[in-house]
C-alpha positions as CSV (number, residue, x, y, z in Angstrom):
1,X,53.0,160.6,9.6
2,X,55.7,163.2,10.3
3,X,55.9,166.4,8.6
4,X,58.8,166.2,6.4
5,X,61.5,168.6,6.7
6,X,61.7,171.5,4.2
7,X,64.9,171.1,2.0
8,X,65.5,174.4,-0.8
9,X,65.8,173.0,-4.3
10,X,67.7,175.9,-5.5
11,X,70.8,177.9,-4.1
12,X,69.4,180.5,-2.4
13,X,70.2,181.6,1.0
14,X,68.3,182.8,3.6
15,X,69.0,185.4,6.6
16,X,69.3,184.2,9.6
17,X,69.9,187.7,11.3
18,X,68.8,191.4,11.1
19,X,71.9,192.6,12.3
20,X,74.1,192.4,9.1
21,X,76.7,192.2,11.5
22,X,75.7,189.2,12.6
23,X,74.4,187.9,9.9
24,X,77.9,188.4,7.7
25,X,79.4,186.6,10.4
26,X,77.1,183.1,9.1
27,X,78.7,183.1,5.9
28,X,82.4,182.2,4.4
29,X,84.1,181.8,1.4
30,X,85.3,178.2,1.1
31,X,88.8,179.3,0.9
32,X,88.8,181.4,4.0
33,X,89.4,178.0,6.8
34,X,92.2,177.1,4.6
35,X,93.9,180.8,4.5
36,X,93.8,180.9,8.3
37,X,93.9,177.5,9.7
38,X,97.0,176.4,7.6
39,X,99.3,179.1,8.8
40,X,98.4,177.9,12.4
41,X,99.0,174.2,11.7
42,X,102.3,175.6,10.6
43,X,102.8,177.6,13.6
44,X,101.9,174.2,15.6
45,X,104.2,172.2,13.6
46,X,107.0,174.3,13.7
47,X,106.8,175.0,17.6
48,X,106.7,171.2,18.1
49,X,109.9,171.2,16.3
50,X,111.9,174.1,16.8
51,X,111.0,174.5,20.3
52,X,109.9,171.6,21.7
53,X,112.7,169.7,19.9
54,X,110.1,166.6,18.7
55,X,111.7,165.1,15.7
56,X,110.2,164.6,12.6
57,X,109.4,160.9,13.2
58,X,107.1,161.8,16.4
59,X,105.5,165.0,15.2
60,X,104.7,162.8,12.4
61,X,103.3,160.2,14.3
62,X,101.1,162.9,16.5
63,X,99.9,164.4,12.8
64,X,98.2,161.1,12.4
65,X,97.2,160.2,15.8
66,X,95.3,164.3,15.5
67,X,93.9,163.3,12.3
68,X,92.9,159.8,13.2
69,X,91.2,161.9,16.1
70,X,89.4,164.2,14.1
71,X,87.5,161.6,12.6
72,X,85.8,160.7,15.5
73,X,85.2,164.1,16.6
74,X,83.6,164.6,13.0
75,X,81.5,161.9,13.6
76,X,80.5,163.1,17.6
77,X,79.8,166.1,16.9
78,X,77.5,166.2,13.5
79,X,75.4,163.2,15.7
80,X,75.3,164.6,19.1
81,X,76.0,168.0,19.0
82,X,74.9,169.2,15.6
83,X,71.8,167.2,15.3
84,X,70.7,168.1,19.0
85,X,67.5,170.3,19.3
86,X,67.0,171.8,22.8
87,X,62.6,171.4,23.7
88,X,60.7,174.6,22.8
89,X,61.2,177.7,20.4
90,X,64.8,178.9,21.9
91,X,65.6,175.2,20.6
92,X,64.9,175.0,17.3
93,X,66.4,178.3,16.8
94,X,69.5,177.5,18.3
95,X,69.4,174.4,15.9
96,X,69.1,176.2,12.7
97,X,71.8,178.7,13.9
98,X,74.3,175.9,14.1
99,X,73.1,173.1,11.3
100,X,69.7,173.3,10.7
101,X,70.3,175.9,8.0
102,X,72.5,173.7,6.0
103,X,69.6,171.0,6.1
104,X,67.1,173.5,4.6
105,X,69.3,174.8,2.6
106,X,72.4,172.5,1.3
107,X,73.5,174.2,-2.0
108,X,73.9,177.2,0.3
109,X,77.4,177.9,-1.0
110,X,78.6,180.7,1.4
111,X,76.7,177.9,4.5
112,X,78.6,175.0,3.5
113,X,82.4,175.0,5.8
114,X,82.2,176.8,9.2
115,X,82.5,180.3,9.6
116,X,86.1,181.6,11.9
117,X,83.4,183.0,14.2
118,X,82.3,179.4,15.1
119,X,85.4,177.3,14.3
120,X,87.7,179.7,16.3
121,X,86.0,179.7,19.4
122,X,85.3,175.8,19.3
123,X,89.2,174.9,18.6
124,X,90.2,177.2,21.6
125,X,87.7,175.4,23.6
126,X,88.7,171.4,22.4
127,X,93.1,172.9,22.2
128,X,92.1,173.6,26.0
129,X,90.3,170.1,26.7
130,X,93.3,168.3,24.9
131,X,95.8,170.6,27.3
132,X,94.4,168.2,30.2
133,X,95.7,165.2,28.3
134,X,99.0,165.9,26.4
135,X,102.4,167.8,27.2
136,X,102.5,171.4,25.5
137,X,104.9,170.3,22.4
138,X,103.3,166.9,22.0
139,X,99.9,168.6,22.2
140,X,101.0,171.0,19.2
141,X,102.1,168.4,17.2
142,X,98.9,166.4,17.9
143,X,96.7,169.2,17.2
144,X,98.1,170.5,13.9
145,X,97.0,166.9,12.8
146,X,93.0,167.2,14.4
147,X,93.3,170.8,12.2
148,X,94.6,169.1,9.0
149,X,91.5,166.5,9.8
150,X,89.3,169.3,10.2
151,X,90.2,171.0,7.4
152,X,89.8,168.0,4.9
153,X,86.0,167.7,6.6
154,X,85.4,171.3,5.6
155,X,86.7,171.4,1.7
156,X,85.4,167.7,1.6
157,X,82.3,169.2,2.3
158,X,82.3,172.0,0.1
159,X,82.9,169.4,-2.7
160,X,80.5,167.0,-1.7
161,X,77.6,169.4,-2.7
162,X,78.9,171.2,-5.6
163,X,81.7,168.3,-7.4
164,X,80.4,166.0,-9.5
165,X,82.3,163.1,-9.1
166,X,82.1,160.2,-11.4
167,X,83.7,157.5,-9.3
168,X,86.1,156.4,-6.7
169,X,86.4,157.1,-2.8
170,X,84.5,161.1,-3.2
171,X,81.8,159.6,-4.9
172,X,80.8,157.2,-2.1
173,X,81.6,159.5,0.5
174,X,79.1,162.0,-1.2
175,X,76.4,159.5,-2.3
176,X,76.4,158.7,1.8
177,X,76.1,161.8,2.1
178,X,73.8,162.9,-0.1
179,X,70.9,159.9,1.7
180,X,71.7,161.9,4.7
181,X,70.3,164.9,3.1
182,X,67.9,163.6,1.1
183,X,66.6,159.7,2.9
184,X,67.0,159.7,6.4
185,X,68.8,162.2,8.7
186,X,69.2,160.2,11.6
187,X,72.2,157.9,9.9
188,X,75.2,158.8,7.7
189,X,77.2,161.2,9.9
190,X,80.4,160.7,8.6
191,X,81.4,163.3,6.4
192,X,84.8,163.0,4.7
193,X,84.8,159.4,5.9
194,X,81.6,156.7,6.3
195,X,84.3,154.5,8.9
196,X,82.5,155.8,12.3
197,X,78.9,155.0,11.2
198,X,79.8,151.3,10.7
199,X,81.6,151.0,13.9
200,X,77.8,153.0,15.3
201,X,75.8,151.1,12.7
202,X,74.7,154.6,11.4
203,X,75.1,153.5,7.7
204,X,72.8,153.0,5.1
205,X,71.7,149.8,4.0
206,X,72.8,148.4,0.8
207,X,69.6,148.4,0.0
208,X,69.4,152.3,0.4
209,X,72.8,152.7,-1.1
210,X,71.7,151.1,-4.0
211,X,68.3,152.4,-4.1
212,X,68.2,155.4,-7.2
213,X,67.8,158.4,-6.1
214,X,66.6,161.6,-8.5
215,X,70.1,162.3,-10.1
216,X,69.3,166.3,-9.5
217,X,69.2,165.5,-6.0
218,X,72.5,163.8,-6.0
219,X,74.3,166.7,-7.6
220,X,73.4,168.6,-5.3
């Protein structure tokens, strides 16, 4: 039988660093992505406009074509990337750095959206990718929409573990959630949306879905 993973019951943390350099750098207010990254989807939106003379209507249209993006890229990168463990020692510990933590812990509040000194460096490097592919005032307007889709992952998240919600679309998306914690690790990727695991057929059964699960455990 496989060892089960340990999962913290409580909402402790746990340090990950002895540098307390480093280690402050793992940990961010849930408001912080939304103080910094919504003055630069302004910026974005606004040199799409002013400067590169898109109107409305397109930069509009690229908003949702970014955010439509995003979603995908949510689901890519919690699968592949996030979930990837590298053989030996140096692997696992590079896992926990990035997402393993979360798993141990998950009512971690200060663990729960990503830190500026991860989600910095990985937009420059995906702005840089999409640079191959798109015109410098399309790619704004494009962009500013894959940040709004980012950002909506991030609080989304944040809510999932500590909103209780009593119906509706956020209390789907966090019961899917939640049996990704909780049941089975290797499905349910989707985070502020389940679309991409049915197009993968990384969803939960209805049998799962339906399946009760210890209400303490779904508050979480």
């Amino acid at each position: 039988m496989a060892k089960k993973h340990y999962v913290s019951n409580s909402s402790e943390s746990v340090r990950m660093f002895k540098s307390n350099f480093l280690e402050s750098l793992t940990k961010v207010h849930y408001a912080v992505p939304l103080l910094f990254w919504v003055p630069v989807i302004a910026y974005f939106i606004w040199r799409a406009n002013a400067i590169g003379e898109l109107g409305f209507g397109t930069i509009a249209l690229y908003l949702v074509y970014g955010l439509g993006f995003w979603t995908l890229a949510e689901y890519v990168l919690h699968r592949w990337v996030f979930h990837y463990e590298l053989p030996g020692k140096l692997g696992r510990r590079i896992h926990f750095i990035f997402h393993g933590v979360h798993h141990d812990y998950p009512k971690d509040r200060l663990r729960l959206v990503m830190p500026l000194s991860a989600s910095i460096p990985m937009a420059t490097i995906i702005y840089l990718i999409f640079s191959l592919f798109f015109s410098t005032y399309y790619l704004a307007a494009f962009f500013a929409g894959f940040l709004i889709g980012y950002l909506v992952y991030d609080e989304c998240h944040y809510a999932i573990h500590h909103a209780n919600f009593k119906s509706g679309f956020l209390k789907r998306i966090k019961d899917h959630h939640m049996l990704h914690h909780y049941a089975d690790p290797e499905k349910g990727f989707g985070v502020s949306s389940y679309f991409w695991d049915k197009i993968f057929g990384t969803t939960f059964s209805k049998k799962s879905e339906k399946r009760k699960v210890d209400n303490s455990t779904l508050q979480r």
